[in-house]
TILUM-105931 format. One record per residue: x, y, z of N, C-alpha, C in turn; residue in three letters. Coordinates in Angstrom, 1 decimal. Example, Ala and Ser with C-alpha at 12.3 -4.5 7.8 and 13.67 -1.06 7.14 Angstrom:
2
ATOM | n_X | n_Y | n_Z | ca_X | ca_Y | ca_Z | c_X | c_Y | c_Z | residu
ATOM | 13.2 | -5.7 | 7.8 | 12.3 | -4.5 | 7.8 | 13.2 | -3.3 | 7.8 | ala
ATOM | 12.8 | -2.2 | 7.1 | 13.7 | -1.1 | 7.1 | 12.9 | 0.0 | 7.9 | ser
END
This chain:
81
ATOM | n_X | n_Y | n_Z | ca_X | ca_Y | ca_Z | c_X | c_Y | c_Z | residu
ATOM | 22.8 | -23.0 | 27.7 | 22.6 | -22.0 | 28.8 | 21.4 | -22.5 | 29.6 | unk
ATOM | 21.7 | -22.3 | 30.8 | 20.3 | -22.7 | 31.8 | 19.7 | -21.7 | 31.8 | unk
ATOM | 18.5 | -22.0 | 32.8 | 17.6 | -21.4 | 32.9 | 17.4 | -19.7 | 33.7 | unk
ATOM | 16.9 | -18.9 | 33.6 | 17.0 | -17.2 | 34.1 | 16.1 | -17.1 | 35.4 | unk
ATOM | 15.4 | -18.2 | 36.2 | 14.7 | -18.0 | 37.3 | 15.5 | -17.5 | 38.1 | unk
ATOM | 16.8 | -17.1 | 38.4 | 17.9 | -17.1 | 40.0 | 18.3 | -15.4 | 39.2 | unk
ATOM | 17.7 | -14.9 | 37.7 | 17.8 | -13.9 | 37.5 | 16.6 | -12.9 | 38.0 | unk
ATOM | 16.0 | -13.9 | 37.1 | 14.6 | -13.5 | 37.9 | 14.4 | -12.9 | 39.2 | unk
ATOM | 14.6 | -13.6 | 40.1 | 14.8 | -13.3 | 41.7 | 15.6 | -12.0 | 41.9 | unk
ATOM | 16.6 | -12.0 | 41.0 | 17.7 | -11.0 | 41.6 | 16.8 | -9.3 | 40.8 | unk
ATOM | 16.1 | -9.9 | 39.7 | 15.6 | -8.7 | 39.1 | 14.1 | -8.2 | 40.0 | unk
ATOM | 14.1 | -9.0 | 40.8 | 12.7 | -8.6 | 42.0 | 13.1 | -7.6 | 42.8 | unk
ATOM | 13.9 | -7.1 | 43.2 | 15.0 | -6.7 | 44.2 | 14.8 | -4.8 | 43.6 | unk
ATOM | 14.8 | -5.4 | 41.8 | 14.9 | -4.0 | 41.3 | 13.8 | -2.7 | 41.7 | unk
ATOM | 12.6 | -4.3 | 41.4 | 11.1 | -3.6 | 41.9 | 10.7 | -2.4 | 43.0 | unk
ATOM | 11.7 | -2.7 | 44.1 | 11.4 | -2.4 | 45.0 | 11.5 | -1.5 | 45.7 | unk
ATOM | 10.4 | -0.5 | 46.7 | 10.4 | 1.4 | 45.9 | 11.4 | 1.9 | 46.9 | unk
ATOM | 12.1 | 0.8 | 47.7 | 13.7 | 1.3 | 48.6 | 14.6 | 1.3 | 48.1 | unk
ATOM | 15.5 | 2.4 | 47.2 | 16.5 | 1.9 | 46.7 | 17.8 | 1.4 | 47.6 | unk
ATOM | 17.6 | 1.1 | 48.9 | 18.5 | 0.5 | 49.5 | 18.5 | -1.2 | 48.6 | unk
ATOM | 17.2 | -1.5 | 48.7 | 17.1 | -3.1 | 48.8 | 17.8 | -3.4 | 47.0 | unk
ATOM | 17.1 | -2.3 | 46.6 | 18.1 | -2.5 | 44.6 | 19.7 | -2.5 | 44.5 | unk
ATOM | 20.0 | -1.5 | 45.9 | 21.4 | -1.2 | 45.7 | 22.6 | -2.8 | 46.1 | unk
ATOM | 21.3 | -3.6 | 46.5 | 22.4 | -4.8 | 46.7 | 22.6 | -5.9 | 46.0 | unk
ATOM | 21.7 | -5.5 | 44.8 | 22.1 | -6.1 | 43.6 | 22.8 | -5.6 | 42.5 | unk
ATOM | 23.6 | -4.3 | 43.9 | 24.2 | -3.4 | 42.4 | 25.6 | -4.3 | 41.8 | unk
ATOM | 26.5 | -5.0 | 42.8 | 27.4 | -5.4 | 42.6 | 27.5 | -6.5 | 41.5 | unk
ATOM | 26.3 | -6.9 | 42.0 | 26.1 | -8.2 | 40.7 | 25.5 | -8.1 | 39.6 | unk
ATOM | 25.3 | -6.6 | 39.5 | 25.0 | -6.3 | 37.4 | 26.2 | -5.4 | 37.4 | unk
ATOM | 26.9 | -4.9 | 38.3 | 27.8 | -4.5 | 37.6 | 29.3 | -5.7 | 36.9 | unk
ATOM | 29.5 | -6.4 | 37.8 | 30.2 | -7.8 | 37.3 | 29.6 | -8.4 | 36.0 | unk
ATOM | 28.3 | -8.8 | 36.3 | 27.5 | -9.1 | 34.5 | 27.9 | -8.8 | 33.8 | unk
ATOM | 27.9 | -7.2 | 33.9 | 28.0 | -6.2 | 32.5 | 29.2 | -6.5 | 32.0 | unk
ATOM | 30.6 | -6.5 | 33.0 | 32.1 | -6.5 | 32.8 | 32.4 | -7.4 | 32.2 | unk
ATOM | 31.6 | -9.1 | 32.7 | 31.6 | -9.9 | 32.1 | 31.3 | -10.5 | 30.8 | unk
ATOM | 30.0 | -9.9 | 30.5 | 29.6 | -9.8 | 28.7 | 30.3 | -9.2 | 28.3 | unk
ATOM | 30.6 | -7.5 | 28.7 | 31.5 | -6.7 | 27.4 | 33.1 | -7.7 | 27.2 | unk
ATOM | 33.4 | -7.7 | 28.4 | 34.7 | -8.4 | 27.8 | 34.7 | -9.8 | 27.3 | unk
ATOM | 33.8 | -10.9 | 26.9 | 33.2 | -11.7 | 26.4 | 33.0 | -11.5 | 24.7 | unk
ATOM | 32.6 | -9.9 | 24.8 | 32.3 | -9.6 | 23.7 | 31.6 | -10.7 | 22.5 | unk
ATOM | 30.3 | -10.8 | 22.9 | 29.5 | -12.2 | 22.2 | 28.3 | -11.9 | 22.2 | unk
ATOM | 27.4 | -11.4 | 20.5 | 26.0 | -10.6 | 20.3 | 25.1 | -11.6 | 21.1 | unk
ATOM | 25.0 | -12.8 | 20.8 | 24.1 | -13.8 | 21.2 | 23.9 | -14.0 | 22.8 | unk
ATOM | 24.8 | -14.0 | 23.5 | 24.9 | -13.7 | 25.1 | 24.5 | -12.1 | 25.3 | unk
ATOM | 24.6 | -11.4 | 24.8 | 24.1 | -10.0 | 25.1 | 22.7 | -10.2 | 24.3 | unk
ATOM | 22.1 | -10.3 | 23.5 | 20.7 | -10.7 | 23.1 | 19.8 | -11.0 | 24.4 | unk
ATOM | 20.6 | -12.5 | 25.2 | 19.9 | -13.1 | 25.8 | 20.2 | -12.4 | 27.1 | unk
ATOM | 20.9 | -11.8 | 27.3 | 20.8 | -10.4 | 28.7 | 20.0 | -9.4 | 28.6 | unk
ATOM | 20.1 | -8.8 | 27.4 | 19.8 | -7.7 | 27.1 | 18.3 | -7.4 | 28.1 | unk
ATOM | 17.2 | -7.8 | 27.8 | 16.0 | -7.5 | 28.6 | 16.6 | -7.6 | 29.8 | unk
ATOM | 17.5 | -8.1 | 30.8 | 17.6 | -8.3 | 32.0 | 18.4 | -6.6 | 32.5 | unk
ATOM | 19.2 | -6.4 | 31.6 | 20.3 | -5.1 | 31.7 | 19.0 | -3.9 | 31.3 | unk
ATOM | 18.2 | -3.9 | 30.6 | 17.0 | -3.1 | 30.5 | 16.6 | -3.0 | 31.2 | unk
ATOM | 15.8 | -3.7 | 32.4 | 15.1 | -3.5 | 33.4 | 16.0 | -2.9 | 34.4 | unk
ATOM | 17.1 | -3.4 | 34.7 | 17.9 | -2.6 | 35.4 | 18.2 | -0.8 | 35.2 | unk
ATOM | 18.6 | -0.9 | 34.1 | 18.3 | 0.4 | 33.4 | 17.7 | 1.3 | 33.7 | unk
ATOM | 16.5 | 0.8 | 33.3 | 14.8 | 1.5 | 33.9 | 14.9 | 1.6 | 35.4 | unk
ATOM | 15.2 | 0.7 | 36.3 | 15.1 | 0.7 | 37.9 | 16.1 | 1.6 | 38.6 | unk
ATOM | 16.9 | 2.0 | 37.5 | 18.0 | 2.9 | 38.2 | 17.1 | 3.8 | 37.7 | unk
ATOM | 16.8 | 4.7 | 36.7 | 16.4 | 5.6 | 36.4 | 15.1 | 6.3 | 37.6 | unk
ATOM | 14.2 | 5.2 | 37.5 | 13.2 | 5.3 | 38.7 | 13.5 | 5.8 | 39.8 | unk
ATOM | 14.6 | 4.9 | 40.3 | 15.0 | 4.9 | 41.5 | 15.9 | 6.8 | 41.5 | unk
ATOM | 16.2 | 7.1 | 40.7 | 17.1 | 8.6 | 40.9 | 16.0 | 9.4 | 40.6 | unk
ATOM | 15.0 | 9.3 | 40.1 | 13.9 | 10.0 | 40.2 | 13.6 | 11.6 | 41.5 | unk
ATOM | 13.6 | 12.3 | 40.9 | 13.0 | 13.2 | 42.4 | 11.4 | 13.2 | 42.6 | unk
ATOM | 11.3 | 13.1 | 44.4 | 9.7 | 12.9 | 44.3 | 9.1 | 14.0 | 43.8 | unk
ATOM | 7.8 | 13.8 | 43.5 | 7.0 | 15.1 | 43.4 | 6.3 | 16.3 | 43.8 | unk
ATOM | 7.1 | 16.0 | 45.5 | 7.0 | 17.6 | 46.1 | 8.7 | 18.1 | 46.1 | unk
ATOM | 9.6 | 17.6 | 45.2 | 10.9 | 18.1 | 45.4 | 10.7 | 19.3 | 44.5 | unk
ATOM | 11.7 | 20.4 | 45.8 | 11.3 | 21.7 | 44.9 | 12.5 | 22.2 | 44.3 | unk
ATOM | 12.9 | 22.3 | 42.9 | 14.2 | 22.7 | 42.4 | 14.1 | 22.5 | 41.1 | unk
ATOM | 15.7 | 22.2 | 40.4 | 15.9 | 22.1 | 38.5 | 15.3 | 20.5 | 38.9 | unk
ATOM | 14.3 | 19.6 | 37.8 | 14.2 | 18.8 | 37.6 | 14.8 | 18.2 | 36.3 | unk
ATOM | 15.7 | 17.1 | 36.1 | 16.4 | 16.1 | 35.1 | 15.5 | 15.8 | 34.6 | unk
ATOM | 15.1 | 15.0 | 33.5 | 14.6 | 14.3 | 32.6 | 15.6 | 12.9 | 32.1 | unk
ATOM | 15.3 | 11.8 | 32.7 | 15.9 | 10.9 | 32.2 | 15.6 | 10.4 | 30.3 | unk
ATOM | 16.2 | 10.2 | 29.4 | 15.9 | 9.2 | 28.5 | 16.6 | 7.8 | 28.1 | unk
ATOM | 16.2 | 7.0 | 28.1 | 16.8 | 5.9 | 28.3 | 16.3 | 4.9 | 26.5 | unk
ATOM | 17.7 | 4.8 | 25.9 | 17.6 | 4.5 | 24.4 | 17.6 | 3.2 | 24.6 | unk
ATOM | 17.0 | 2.2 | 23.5 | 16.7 | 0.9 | 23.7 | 17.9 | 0.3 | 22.9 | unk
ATOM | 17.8 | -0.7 | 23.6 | 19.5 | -1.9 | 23.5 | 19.6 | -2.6 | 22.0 | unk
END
């Protein structure tokens, strides 16, 4: 397997506090994902896994309500891989 720098990059995108600029790397973790599970292979999911975590987390952030939003607030929990 090569190297994760061009993941790297794509996981920069996640950072970022516009979820426009995240949402255009939605296409290409959702293909990922399709592509491991029907791969079905622990050791290829091992070595994603931190990559599909961060994502995880960056959605979660990103649906977040700010903190002058006035209404029911969600609570995300997000279980580890």
């Amino acid at each position: 397997m090569g190297n994760f720098s061009q993941l790297e990059l794509i996981c920069a995108t996640l950072e970022n506090e516009s979820y426009e600029v995240a949402e255009i790397s939605f296409n290409f973790w959702y293909n990922l994902s399709e592509h491991l599970y029907h791969l079905d292979n622990k050791d290829l999911n091992l070595q994603f896994s931190p990559y599909i975590q961060r994502v995880i987390l960056s959605l979660c952030r990103h649906v977040q309500l700010d903190g002058d939003h006035v209404g029911p607030c969600v609570t995300f929990y997000v279980l580890s891989m």
